[in-house]
C-alpha positions as CSV (number, residue, x, y, z in Angstrom):
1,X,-2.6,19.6,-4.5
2,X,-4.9,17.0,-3.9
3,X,-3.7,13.5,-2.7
4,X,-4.5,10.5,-5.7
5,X,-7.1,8.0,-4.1
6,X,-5.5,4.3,-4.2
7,X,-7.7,1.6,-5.0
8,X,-10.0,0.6,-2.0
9,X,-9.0,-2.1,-1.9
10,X,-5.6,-1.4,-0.9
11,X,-7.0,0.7,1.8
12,X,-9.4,-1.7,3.3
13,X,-7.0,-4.1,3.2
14,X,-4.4,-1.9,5.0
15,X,-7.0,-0.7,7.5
16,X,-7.4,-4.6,8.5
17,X,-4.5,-5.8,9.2
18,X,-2.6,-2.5,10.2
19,X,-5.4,-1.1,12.4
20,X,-7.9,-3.8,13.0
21,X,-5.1,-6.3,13.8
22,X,-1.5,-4.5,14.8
23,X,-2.8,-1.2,16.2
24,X,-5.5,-2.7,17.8
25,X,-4.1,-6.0,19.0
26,X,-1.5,-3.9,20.6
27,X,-4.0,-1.9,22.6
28,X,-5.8,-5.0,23.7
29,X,-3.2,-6.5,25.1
30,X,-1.9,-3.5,26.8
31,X,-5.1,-3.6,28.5
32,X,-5.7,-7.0,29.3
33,X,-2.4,-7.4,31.0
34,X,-3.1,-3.9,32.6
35,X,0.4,-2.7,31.7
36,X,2.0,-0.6,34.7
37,X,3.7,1.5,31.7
38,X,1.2,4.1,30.4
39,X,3.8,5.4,28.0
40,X,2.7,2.2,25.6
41,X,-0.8,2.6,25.7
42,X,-0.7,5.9,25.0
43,X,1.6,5.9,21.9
44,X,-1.0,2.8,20.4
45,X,-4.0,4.9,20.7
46,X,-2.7,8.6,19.1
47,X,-0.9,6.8,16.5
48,X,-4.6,5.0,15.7
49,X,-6.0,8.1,15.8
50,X,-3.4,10.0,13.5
51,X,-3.8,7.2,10.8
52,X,-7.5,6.9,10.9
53,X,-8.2,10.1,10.4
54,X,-5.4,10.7,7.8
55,X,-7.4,8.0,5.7
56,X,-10.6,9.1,6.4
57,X,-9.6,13.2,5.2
58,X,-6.2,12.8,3.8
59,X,-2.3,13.0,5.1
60,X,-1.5,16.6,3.3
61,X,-3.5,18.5,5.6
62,X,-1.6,17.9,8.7
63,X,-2.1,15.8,11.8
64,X,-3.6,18.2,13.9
65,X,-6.8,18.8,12.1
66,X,-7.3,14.8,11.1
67,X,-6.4,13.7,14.7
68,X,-9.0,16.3,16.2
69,X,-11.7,16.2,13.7
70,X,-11.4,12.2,14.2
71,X,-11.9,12.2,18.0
72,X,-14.9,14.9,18.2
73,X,-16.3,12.3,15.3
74,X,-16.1,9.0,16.4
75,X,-15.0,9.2,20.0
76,X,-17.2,11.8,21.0
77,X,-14.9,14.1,22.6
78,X,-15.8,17.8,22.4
79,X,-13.0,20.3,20.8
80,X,-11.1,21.3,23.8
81,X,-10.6,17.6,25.3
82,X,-9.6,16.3,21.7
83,X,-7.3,19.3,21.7
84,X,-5.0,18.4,24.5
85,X,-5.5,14.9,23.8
86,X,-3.5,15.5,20.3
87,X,-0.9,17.6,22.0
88,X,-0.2,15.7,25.0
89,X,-0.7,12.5,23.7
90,X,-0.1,12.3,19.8
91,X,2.9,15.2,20.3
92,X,3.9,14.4,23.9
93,X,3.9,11.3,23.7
94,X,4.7,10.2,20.0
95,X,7.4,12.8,19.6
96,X,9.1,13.9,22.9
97,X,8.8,10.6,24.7
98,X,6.9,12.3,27.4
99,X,3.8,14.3,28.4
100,X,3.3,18.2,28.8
101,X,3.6,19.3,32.6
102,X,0.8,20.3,33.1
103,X,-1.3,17.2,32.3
104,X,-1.3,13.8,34.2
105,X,-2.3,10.4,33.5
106,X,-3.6,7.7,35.4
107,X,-4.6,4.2,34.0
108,X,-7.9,2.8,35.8
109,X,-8.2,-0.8,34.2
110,X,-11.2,-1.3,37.1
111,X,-13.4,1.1,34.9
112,X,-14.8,3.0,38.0
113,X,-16.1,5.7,35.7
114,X,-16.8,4.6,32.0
115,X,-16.3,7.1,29.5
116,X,-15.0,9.6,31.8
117,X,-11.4,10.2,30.0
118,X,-10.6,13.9,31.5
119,X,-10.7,14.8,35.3
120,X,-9.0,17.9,37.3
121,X,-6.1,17.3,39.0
122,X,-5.0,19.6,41.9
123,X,-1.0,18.0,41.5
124,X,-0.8,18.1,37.4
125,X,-3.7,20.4,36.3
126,X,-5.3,17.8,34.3
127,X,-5.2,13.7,34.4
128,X,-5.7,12.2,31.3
129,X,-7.4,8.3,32.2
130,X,-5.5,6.4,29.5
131,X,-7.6,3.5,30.0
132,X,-11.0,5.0,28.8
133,X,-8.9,7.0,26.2
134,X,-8.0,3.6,25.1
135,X,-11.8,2.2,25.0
136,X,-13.4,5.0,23.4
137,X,-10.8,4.5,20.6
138,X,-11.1,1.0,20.0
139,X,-15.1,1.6,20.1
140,X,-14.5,4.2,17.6
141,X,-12.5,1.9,15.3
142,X,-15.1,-0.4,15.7
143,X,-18.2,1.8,14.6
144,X,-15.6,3.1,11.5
145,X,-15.3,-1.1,10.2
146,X,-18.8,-1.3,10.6
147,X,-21.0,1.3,9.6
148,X,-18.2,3.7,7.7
149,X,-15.6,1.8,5.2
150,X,-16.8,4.2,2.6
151,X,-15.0,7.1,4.3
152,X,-11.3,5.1,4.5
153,X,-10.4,6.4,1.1
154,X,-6.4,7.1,1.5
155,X,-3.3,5.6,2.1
156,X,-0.4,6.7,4.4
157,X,2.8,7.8,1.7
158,X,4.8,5.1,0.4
159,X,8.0,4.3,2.1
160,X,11.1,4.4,-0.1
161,X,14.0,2.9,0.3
162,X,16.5,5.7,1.5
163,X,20.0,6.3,1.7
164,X,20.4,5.5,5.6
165,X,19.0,2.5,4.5
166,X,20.6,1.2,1.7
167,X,23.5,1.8,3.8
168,X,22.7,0.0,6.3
169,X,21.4,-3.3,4.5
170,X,25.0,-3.0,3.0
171,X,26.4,-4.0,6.7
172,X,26.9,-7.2,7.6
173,X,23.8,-7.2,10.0
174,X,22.7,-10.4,11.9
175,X,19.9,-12.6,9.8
176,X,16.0,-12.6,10.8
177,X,16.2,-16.0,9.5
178,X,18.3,-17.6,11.8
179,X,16.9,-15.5,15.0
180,X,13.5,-16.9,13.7
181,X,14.7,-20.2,12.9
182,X,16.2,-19.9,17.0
183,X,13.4,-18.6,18.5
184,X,10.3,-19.9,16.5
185,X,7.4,-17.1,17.5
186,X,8.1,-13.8,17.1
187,X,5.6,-11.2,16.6
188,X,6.4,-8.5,14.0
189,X,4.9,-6.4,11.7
190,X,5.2,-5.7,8.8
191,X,5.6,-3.3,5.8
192,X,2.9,-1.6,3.6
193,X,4.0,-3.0,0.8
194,X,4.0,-6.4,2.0
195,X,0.2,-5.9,2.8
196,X,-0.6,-4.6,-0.6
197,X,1.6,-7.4,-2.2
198,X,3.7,-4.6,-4.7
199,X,6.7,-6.9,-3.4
200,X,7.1,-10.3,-2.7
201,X,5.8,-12.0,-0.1
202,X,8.3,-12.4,2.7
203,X,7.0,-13.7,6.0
204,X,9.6,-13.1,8.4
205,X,7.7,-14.4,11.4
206,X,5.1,-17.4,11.7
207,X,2.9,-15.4,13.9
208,X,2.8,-11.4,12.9
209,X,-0.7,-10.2,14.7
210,X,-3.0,-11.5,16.8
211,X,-5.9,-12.4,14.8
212,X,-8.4,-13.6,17.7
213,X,-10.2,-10.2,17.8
214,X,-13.7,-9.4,16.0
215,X,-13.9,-6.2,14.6
C-alpha cells in the first residue's frame, strides 16, 4: 500500500527545523567541541540518514534500503561501505547502544585525511572515522536543501498519543514550567505536531535549536 503524500509544505517545513536545525545543530556541535564520546556523534548522523532517506522514498519500505540507497546517493559511499555503515552504526548504534565487534571507530577532528571514512584495522577489522562520516553527511544534507527539495516528499508516521502515555501524564509529574521558569535556557525539541501547527503552540523552552547555521 502506498504511503499518502502530505502537503510539501509540511515536509519542508519539518525537514528545516527537524534536520536542518536539531539533527544538524546537534552534529555541529558535537564536532566543534570535538566530543571524546563517539557514541553521540554517531547516533546524530544514522538517525539523519534514516529520516532523509525515509522522506526522500518513503517509511513502508524499511530502513535498510532508504538508509543505503541515501548514502551511495548523496554521500557518495559505494554499496559495501554504506552497508556496514547502516548496520554498525544505524543498528549498532541506534538500537543496541553499541557497535558490532568487529568494527572500530576512531574520531579524527584534525581531518588528516578528508573524505576517507573506512580504514583497515589490524585490532577491530574495520575503523569506522566518525568524524568524516559526520561531514559527508552534513554535506549531503546540504546538497539535498539546495539542489533537491523536490525529492522530500514524505513525512515520518504521526505520533499518537498511547496508553503508556496517557498513563503517565495522569501522574503527578514535576512541571516544565517551573524547571524553565528556574533555569531560563533549556534546549529542547520538539514534537511534529508542534512544527506542523495541528496543535497549539506550546513553547516549552525560549531557545529550542540553534539557528546560527546556513543551510
Amino acid at each position: 500500500m502506498a504511503e499518502t503524500l502530505p502537503d510539501r509544505k509540511d515536509v519542508l517545513r519539518f525537514y528545516e527545523k527537524v534536520i536542518l536545525d536539531y539533527n544538524r545543530g546537534d552534529i555541529n556541535w558535537l564536532l566543534k567541541k570535538q566530543s571524546p564520546a563517539i557514541g553521540p556523534l554517531l547516533a546524530c548522523v544514522g538517525a539523519g540518514i534514516d529520516t532523509n532517506g525515509g522522506m526522500m522514498r518513503g517509511f513502508g519500505e524499511g530502513s535498510t534500503k532508504r538508509s543505503v540507497w541515501f548514502m551511495e546517493q548523496f554521500m557518495g559511499m559505494d554499496n559495501p561501505t554504506a552497508e556496514v555503515v547502516y548496520r554498525c552504526v544505524r543498528c549498532g548504534y541506534m538500537h543496541e547502544g553499541i557497535g558490532a565487534l568487529c568494527v572500530g571507530w576512531l574520531a579524527d577532528y584534525q581531518r588528516n585525511k578528508p573524505g576517507v571514512i573506512m580504514y583497515r584495522s589490524q585490532e577491530a577489522g574495520l575503523a569506522v572515522n566518525a568524524v568524516e562520516l559526520a561531514h559527508a553527511y552534513l554535506d549531503a544534507v546540504s546538497h539535498v536543501w539546495k539542489d533537491h527539495q523536490d525529492h522530500l516528499c514524505y513525512l515520518p508516521a504521526d505520533s499518537k498519543p498511547h496508553g503508556w502515555i496517557k498513563a503517565l501524564l495522569a501522574l503527578e509529574l514535576p512541571s516544565l514550567d517551573e524547571l524553565v521558569d528556574a533555569a531560563g535556557d533549556i534546549r529542547g525539541s520538539c514534537s511534529r505536531e508542534q512544527i506542523l501547527g495541528t496543535l497549539q503552540q506550546l513553547h516549552y523552552w525560549d531557545y529550542d535549536g540553534y539557528g546560527t547555521e546556513e543551510p
